[in-house]
C-alpha atoms as one frame of an Amber mdcrd trajectory, in Angstrom:
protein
 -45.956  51.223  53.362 -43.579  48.305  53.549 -41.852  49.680  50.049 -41.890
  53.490  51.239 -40.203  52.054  54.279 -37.579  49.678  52.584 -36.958  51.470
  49.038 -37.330  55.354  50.399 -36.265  55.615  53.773 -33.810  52.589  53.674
 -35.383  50.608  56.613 -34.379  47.342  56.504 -36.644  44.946  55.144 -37.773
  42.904  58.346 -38.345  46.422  60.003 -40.069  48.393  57.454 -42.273  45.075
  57.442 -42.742  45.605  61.411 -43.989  49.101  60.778 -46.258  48.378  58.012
 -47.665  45.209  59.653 -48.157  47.382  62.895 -50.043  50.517  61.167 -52.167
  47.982  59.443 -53.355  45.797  62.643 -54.296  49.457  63.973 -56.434  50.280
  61.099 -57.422  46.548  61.159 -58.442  46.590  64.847 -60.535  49.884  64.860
 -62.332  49.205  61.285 -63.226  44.999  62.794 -64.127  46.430  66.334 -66.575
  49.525  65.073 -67.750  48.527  61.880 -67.405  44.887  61.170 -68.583  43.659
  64.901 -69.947  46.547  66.312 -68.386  45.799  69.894 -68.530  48.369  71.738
 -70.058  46.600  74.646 -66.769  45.121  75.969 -63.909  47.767  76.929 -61.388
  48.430  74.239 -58.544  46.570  76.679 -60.046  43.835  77.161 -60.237  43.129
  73.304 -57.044  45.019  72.281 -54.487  42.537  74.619 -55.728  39.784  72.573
 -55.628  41.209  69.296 -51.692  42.353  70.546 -50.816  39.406  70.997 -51.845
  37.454  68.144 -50.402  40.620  66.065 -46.849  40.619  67.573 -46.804  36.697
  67.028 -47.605  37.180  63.202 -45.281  40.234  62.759 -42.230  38.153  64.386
 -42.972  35.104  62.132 -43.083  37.358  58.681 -40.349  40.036  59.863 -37.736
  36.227  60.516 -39.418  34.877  57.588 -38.509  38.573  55.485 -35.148  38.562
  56.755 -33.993  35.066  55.305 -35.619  35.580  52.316 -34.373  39.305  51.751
 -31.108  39.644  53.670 -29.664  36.200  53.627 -31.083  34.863  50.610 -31.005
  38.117  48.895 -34.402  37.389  47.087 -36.200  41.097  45.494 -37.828  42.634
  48.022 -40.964  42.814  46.464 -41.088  38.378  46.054 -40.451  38.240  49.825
 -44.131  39.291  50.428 -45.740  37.013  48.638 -43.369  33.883  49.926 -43.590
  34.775  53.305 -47.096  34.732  53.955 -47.795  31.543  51.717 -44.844  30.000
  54.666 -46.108  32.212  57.825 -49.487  32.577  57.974
Protein backbone atom coordinates (compact mmCIF):
# COMPACT_ATOMS: atom_id res chain seq x y z
CA UNK A 1 0.00 0.00 0.00
CA UNK A 2 2.73 2.33 1.13
CA UNK A 3 4.35 2.04 -2.66
CA UNK A 4 0.81 2.36 -4.47
CA UNK A 5 0.51 5.40 -2.28
CA UNK A 6 4.06 6.99 -2.78
CA UNK A 7 5.08 5.69 -6.45
CA UNK A 8 1.28 5.80 -8.06
CA UNK A 9 -0.66 8.37 -6.56
CA UNK A 10 2.35 10.63 -5.56
CA UNK A 11 1.57 10.82 -1.77
CA UNK A 12 4.34 11.84 -0.04
CA UNK A 13 6.27 9.35 1.62
CA UNK A 14 5.50 10.06 5.44
CA UNK A 15 1.73 10.16 4.34
CA UNK A 16 1.32 7.30 2.11
CA UNK A 17 3.13 5.57 5.21
CA UNK A 18 0.19 7.08 7.52
CA UNK A 19 -2.37 5.47 5.27
CA UNK A 20 -0.82 2.19 4.93
CA UNK A 21 0.11 1.96 8.65
CA UNK A 22 -3.61 2.99 9.41
CA UNK A 23 -5.42 0.32 6.97
CA UNK A 24 -3.12 -2.22 8.45
CA UNK A 25 -3.81 -1.56 12.39
CA UNK A 26 -7.59 -1.94 11.13
CA UNK A 27 -7.08 -5.26 9.63
CA UNK A 28 -4.65 -5.87 12.57
CA UNK A 29 -7.22 -4.95 15.25
CA UNK A 30 -10.27 -6.96 13.88
CA UNK A 31 -8.12 -10.23 12.82
CA UNK A 32 -6.20 -10.02 16.95
CA UNK A 33 -9.67 -9.15 18.55
CA UNK A 34 -11.90 -12.08 16.66
CA UNK A 35 -9.57 -14.61 15.81
CA UNK A 36 -6.35 -14.44 17.67
CA UNK A 37 -8.06 -13.56 21.30
CA UNK A 38 -11.44 -14.23 20.78
CA UNK A 39 -12.61 -11.07 22.89
CA UNK A 40 -15.67 -10.45 22.37
CA UNK A 41 -16.58 -10.24 25.99
CA UNK A 42 -15.34 -6.65 26.50
CA UNK A 43 -17.04 -3.85 24.18
CA UNK A 44 -15.15 -3.01 21.05
CA UNK A 45 -14.43 0.77 22.69
CA UNK A 46 -13.15 -0.14 25.43
CA UNK A 47 -10.34 -2.15 23.57
CA UNK A 48 -10.17 0.01 20.39
CA UNK A 49 -9.02 3.53 22.50
CA UNK A 50 -6.11 1.61 23.57
CA UNK A 51 -5.13 0.00 20.53
CA UNK A 52 -5.59 3.97 18.97
CA UNK A 53 -3.43 5.13 20.88
CA UNK A 54 -0.56 2.95 20.83
CA UNK A 55 -1.21 3.00 16.83
CA UNK A 56 -1.08 6.83 16.35
CA UNK A 57 2.16 6.83 18.63
CA UNK A 58 3.89 4.23 16.24
CA UNK A 59 2.59 5.85 12.98
CA UNK A 60 4.03 9.43 14.18
CA UNK A 61 7.43 7.86 15.12
CA UNK A 62 7.83 5.94 11.50
CA UNK A 63 5.94 8.73 9.35
CA UNK A 64 9.11 11.55 11.27
CA UNK A 65 11.40 8.73 11.02
CA UNK A 66 10.22 8.27 6.87
CA UNK A 67 10.44 11.82 6.33
CA UNK A 68 14.24 12.32 7.31
CA UNK A 69 15.20 9.41 5.75
CA UNK A 70 13.16 9.99 2.40
CA UNK A 71 12.70 13.75 2.07
CA UNK A 72 15.69 15.19 3.78
CA UNK A 73 18.09 12.56 3.36
CA UNK A 74 16.76 11.59 0.07
CA UNK A 75 17.40 7.80 0.78
CA UNK A 76 15.11 5.23 -1.99
CA UNK A 77 11.96 4.96 -0.79
CA UNK A 78 11.86 1.46 -0.64
CA UNK A 79 15.35 1.42 2.14
CA UNK A 80 13.34 3.83 4.33
CA UNK A 81 11.12 0.86 5.46
CA UNK A 82 13.42 -1.28 6.52
CA UNK A 83 15.64 1.60 8.48
CA UNK A 84 12.86 3.01 10.08
CA UNK A 85 11.47 0.29 11.91
CA UNK A 86 14.98 -1.23 12.94
CA UNK A 87 15.19 2.88 14.64
CA UNK A 88 11.27 3.19 15.63
CA UNK A 89 9.92 0.31 16.82
Amino acid sequence: MYSACYKLLHISAPFSNAISGSLGAVVNFLINRYWSFGSTQNSVGSQLWKFVIVVCGSILLKSTGIHFLVDVYHFNFCFRSYLSSCLFL
